[in-house]
N, C-alpha and C positions, 0 to 999 in steps of 0.2 A: 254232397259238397257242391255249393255253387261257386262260379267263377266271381272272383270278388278282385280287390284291388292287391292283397296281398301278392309278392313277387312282383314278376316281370310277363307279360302277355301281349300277345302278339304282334302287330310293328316293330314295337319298342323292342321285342327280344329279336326279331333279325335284325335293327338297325344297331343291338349293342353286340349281335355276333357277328355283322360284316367288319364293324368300326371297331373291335377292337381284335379281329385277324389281321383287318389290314396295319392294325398297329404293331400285332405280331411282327407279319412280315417286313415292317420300315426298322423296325428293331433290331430284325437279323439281317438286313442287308447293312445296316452303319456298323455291325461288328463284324460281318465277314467282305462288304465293300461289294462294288460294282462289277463282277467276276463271273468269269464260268461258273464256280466253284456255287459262288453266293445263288444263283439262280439254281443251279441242280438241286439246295437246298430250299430251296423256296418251295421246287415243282416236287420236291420229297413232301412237304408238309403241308403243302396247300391239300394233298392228295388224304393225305390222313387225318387232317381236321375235317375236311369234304364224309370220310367215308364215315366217321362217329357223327355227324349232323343226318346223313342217311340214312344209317342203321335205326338209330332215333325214329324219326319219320316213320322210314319203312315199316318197323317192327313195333311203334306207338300202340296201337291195338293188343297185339301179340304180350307186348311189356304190361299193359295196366291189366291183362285176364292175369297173369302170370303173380304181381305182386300186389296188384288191389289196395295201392294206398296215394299217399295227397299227392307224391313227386309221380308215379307212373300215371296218374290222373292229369297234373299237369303237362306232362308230357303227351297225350293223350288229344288234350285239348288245343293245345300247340302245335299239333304237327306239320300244319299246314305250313306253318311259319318258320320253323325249323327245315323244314322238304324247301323251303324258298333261299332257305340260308346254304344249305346244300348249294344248289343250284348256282347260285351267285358265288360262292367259293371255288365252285369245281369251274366256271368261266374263268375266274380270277387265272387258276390252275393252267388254264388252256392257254393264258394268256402269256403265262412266264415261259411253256414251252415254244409261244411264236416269238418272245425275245430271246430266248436259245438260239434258235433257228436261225433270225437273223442277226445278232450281232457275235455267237461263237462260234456255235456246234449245228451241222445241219442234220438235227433230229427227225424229221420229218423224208428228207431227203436218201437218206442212207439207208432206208427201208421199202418192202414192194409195196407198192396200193395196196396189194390185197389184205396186208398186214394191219391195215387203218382202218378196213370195212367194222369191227367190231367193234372198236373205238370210237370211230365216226357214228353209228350206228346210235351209240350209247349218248354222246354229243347232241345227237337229233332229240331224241326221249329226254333230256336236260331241258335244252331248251322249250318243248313244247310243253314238260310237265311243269315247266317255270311259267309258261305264257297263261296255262288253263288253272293255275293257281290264282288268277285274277280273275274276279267276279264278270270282268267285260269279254274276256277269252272264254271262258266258261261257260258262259251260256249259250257260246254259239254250238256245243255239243248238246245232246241230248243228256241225258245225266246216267243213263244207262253205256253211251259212247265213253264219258268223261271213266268212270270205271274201269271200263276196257282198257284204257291209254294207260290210266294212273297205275293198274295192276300189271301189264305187261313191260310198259315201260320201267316202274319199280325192279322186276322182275330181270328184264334184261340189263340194268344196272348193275343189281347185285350181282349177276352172273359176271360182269367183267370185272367187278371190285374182287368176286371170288377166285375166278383163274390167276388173277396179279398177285395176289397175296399166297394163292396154294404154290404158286412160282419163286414166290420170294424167301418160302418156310419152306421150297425144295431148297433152296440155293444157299438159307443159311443166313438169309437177310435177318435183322435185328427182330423189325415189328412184322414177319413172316408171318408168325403163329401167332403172337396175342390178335392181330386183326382179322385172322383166316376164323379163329376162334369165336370172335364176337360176329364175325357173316353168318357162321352155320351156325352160331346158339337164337339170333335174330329170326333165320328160316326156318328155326325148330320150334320157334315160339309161332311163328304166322302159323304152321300146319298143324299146332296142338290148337290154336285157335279157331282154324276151322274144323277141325276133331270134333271140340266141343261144342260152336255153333251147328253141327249136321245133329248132333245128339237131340240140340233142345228143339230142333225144329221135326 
């Protein structure tokens, strides 16, 4: 199958997944208003539209060995674009917990540093996997480098999308276990993937 015009590809599919979260979110703040409440709901969902654009990405490879047809192909072929959509979502995300911060709740404040290093951590691997997604950032690695970054950072993402949700399916939260569910079926497919690349090689 060649990449052809049918659908949606590349730009155009992060420019219609940022533009139309953010219409999401302009939609749920005019019904829930200018509030704690509406902002807690924001950093709920920015968080979980962020974590299904990620797993995508992440586990594009993993999904197209797995189903071998036109959508796991186009996902596949997009992940770059999708992993950029991430990215700009999960900022977005960072951004409603700094107007938390300052105009209700001091979220950031009522907790130790230490408590942030894993998040912060994850923050850092956002932003650089966002930068070296671009052809001009990207070359200033080696390609063997850009690998390293894209895989471990990948890697330490999911591990903190994993602890939040295994936290939230101890706690009884609603999307605890269907998103705990889709991390570990995502990881299951990256290591059957390389299962079956160590075979054929």
């Amino acid at each position: 199958m060649e990449k052809d015009q049918k659908g949606i590809w590349g730009w155009q599919l992060t420019r219609l997944i940022v533009l139309s979260t953010l219409g999401i979110f302009g939609i749920m703040l005019m019904l829930i208003g200018w509030n704690e409440e509406g902002l807690r709901m924001l950093i709920k969902w920015s968080a979980r539209i962020g974590l299904v654009f990620f797993c995508l990405a992440f586990g594009a490879r993993g999904i197209h060995l797995w189903l071998k047809n036109s959508m796991s192909f186009w996902v596949l072929m997009n992940r770059r674009y999708l992993g950029v959509s991430f990215a700009i979502i999960h900022l977005i995300h960072f951004s409603f917990l700094g107007l938390l911060q300052y105009f209700f709740y001091p979220v950031f404040t009522e907790r130790s540093f230490l408590s942030f290093i894993p998040g912060g951590i994850a923050y850092v691997f956002v932003v650089l996997l966002l930068l070296t997604s671009f052809d001009q950032y990207a070359k200033l690695l080696s390609k063997a480098n850009w690998k390293k970054l894209h895989l471990f950072g990948g890697f330490w993402i999911w591990m903190i999308f994993t602890v939040r949700y295994a936290r939230g399916a101890i706690g009884g939260e609603v999307f605890g276990i269907p998103f705990l569910i889709l991390l570990v079926g995502i990881m299951i497919l990256r290591i059957r993937m390389r299962v079956v690349k160590n075979k054929s090689t």
